[in-house]
N, C-alpha and C positions, 0 to 999 in steps of 0.2 A: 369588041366594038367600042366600049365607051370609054378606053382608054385611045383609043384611034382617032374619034371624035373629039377625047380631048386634046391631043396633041394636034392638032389638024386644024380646031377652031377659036381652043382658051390655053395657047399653050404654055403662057403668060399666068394663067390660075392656079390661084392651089388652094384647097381646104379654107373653107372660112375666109375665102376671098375678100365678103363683105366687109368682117373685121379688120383685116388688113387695109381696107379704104378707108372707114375709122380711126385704124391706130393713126393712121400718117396724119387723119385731118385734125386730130389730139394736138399730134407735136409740133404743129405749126404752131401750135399757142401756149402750151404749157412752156414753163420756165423755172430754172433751178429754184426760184426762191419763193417759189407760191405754195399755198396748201388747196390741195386738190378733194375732192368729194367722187368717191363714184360710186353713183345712186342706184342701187340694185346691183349691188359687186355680186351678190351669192358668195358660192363656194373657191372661184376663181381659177374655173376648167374653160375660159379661155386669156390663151398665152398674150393673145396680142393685149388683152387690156393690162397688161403687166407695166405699167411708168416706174416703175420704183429705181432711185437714181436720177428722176427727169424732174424731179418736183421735190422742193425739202421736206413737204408730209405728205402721203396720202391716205386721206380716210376712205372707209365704204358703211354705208348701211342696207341693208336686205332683212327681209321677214325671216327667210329662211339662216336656221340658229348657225350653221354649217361660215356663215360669214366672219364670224369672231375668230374661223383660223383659214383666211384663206392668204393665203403666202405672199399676195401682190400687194396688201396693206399694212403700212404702219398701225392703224388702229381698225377696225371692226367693229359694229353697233348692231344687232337688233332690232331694227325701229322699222316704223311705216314710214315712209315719203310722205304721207300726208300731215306729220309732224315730228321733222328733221330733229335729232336732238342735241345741234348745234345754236349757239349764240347768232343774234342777226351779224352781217358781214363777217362771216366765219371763212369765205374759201373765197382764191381768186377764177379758179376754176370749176365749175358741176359740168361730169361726162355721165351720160345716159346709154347702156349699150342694150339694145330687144327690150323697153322696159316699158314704154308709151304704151303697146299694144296690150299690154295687160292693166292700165289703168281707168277702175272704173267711174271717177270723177278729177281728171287729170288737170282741172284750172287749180284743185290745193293743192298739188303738186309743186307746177310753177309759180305760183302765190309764194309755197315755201321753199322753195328754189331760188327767188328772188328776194327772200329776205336773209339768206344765207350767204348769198352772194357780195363779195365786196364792191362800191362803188364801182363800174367799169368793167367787172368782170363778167365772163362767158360762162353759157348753158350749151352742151352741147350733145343733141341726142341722134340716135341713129334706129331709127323704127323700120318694120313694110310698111308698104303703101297699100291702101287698104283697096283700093281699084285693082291692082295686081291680081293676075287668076291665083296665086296660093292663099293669099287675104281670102279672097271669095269665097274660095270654096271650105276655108278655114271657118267663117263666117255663116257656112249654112249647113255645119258641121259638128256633132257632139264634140265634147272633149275628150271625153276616151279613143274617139278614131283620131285625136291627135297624137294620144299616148301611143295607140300603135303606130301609126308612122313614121313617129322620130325613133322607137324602139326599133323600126325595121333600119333606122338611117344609126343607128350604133347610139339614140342620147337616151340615155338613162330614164325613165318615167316618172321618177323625183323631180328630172329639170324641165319636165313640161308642165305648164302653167295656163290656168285659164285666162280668155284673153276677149276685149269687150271691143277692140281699135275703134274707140271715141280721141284719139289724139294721132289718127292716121290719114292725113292727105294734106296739102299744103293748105286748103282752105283751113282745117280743124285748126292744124299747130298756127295759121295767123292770125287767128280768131285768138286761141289760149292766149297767144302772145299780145296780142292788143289788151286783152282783159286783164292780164297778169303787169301789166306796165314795162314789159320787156322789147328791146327793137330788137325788128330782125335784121341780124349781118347776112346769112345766106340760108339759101332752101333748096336742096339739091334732092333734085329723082334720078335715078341712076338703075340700068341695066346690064346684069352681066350673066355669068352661065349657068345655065337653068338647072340647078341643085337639084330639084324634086323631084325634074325628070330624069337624071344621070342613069335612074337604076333599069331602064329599059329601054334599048336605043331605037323603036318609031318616036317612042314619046320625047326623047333627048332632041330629035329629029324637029319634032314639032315645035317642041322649045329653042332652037339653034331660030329656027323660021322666026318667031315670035321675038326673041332679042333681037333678030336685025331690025325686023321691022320698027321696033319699037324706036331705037336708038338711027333708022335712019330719018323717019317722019315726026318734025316739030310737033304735027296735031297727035299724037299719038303717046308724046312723052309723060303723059298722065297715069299710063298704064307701065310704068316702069317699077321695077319690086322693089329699091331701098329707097327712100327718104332719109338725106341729113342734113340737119339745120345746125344753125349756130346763133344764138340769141345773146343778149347783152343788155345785163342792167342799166 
């Protein structure tokens, strides 16, 4: 059935769909001669954030140690976001992929996002939306029912992460971004096929219901599950 459903309604989707809107909204911007930052790279188990070839350097920093070999960066760091350990206008690029929702004070983030940043250049991150019903229910949720769930969805209980979404809704990230001295270029909400529900088709069902609606009624687009922005020194 849920291969029926998907052929039927997202036949256009595949795996990690989201990053795939992502990758493309990347390469609109990157360019061969820039140095790139990608803030929270990890281990680098997904493909799409792979630029390497599209940009003359790219670095990553992540908490997690597993980042100093992950295959899609020229260099690897160690470090917190909340202090980059880069020189100020170090990158003409910062991409953010799932990484807002686990920040528990996300204004020194972009504070040091923006001092990393060279004159003109872009921040560009890709979070949930914390109105979303997986935010919510995420939200009024241990963390270990998150370990199981993504365990039941094949990811690993290493790559789940605790998660606070204080930089999740368009008001939060315009807030940061006013405080942080950054403009915003774009703020996009976006719906597409209901991931969480795929694994039992009433619930897929419910979720198919719930993407139209969302994506057909303007008052409604608040409730949509990605948020991505693109901000600019």
């Amino acid at each position: 059935m849920k291969k029926y459903l998907d052929q039927k309604f997202y036949p256009n989707f595949s795996n990690n769909w989201d990053d795939h809107l992502f990758r493309e909204r990347i390469k609109k911007e990157i360019k061969s001669e820039f140095t790139v930052l990608d803030l929270g790279a990890g281990a680098g188990i997904i493909s799409y954030m792979d630029f390497r070839g599209l940009a003359k350097k790219i670095c990553g920093i992540d908490l997690d140690p597993r980042v100093v070999d992950n295959p899609f960066l020229d260099e690897g760091k160690v470090a917190d976001a909340n202090q980059i350990p880069y020189p100020n206008d170090s990158f003409d690029l910062v991409f953010s992929d799932n990484v807002m929702e686990h920040l528990d004070e996300p204004l020194l983030i972009f504070n040091e996002v923006k001092r990393v940043l060279k004159p003109g250049g872009k921040f560009l991150i890709k979070t949930p939306n914390k109105y979303h019903y997986v935010p919510t229910i995420s939200r009024l949720t241990p963390h270990s029912f998150h370990q199981y769930v993504n365990k039941m969805r094949g990811r690993d209980e290493d790559d789940t992460f605790p998660t606070f979404y204080n930089a999740n809704s368009k008001k939060d990230l315009s807030k940061l971004a006013k405080d942080a001295g950054l403009c915003i270029e774009t703020l996009d909400l976006i719906e597409g096929r209901p991931e969480y529900l795929r694994g039992i088709w009433p619930a897929y069902l419910l979720g198919i219901l719930y993407e139209r609606a969302v994506n057909a009624f303007d008052f409604l687009k608040s409730f949509r599950v990605i948020l991505i922005g693109c901000f600019r020194k």
